[in-house]
C-alpha positions as CSV (number, residue, x, y, z in Angstrom):
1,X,-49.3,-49.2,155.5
2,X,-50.9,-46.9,158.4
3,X,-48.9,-45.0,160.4
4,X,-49.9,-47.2,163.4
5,X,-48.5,-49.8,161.4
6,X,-45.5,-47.7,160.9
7,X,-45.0,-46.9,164.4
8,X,-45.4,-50.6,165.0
9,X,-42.5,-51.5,163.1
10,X,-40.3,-49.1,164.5
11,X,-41.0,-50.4,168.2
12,X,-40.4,-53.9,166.7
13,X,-37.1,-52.8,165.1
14,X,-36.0,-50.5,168.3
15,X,-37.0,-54.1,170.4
16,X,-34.5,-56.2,168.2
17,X,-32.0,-53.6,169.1
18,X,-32.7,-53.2,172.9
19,X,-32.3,-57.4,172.7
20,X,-29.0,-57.2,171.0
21,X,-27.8,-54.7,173.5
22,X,-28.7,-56.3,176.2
23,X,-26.9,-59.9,175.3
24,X,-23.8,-57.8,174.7
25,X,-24.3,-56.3,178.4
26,X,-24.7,-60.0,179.3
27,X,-21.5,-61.4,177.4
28,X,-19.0,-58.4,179.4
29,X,-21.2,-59.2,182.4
30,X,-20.2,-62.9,182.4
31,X,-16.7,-61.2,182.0
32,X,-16.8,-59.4,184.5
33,X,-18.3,-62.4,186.8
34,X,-15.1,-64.7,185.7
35,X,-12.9,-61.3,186.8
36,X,-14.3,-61.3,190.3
37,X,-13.8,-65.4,190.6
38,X,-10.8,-64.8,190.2
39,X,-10.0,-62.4,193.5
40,X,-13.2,-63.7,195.3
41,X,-15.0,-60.5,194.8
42,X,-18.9,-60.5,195.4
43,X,-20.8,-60.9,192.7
44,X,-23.5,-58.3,193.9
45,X,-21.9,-54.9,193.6
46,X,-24.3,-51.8,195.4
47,X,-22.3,-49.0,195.3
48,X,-21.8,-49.7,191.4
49,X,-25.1,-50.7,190.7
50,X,-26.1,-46.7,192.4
51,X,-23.8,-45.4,190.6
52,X,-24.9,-47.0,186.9
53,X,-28.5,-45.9,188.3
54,X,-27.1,-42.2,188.9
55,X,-25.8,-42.3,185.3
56,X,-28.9,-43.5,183.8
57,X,-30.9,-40.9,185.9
58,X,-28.5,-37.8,184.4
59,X,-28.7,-39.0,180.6
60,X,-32.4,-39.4,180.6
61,X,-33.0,-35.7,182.5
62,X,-36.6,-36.0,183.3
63,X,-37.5,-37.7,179.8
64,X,-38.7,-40.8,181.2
65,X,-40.0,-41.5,184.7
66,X,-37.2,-41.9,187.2
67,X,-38.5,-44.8,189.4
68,X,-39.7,-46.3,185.8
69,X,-36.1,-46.4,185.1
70,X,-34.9,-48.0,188.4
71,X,-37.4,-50.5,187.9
72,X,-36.3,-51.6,184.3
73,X,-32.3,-51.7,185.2
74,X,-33.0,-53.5,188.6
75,X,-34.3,-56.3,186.7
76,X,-31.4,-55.9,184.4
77,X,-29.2,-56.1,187.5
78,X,-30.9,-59.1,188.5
79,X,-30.4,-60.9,184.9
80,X,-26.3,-59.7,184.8
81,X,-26.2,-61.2,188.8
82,X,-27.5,-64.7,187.1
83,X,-24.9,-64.1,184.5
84,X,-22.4,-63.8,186.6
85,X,-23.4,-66.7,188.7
86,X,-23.1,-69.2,186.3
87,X,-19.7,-68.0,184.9
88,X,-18.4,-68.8,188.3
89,X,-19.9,-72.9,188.6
């Protein structure tokens, strides 16, 4: 196998693992949604979303792009919102 080929399959194995991760953060996420239903909290949380965004920012220290990052976890913001809506119909 070439090293492209290689390379290939470890972006293919770092995927299955970014999937898995991210149905886990979906299963506490629906959690969390049946949590708020409970006391009538908002679904849509700002300050906490910032503050995940601040965390994210600090681990990856210049590594990646930051509005690269902000992009990729506000659509995983979006996908935990629809989560959370349909744990509370």
């Amino acid at each position: 196998m070439t090293s492209l080929g290689r390379l290939r399959e470890d972006v293919d194995r770092i995927d299955t693992e970014i999937v898995r991760l991210l149905i886990e953060r979906a299963e506490v996420t629906r959690k969390i949604g049946e949590e708020k239903g409970k006391t009538g909290a908002a679904v849509r949380d700002p300050q906490r979303e910032a503050n995940v965004i601040a965390r994210v920012k600090a681990m990856n220290a210049g590594r990646l792009r930051d509005a690269l990052l902000e992009s990729v976890y506000s659509r995983i913001f979006e996908m935990c919102i629809e989560v959370q809506k349909e744990g509370r119909s």
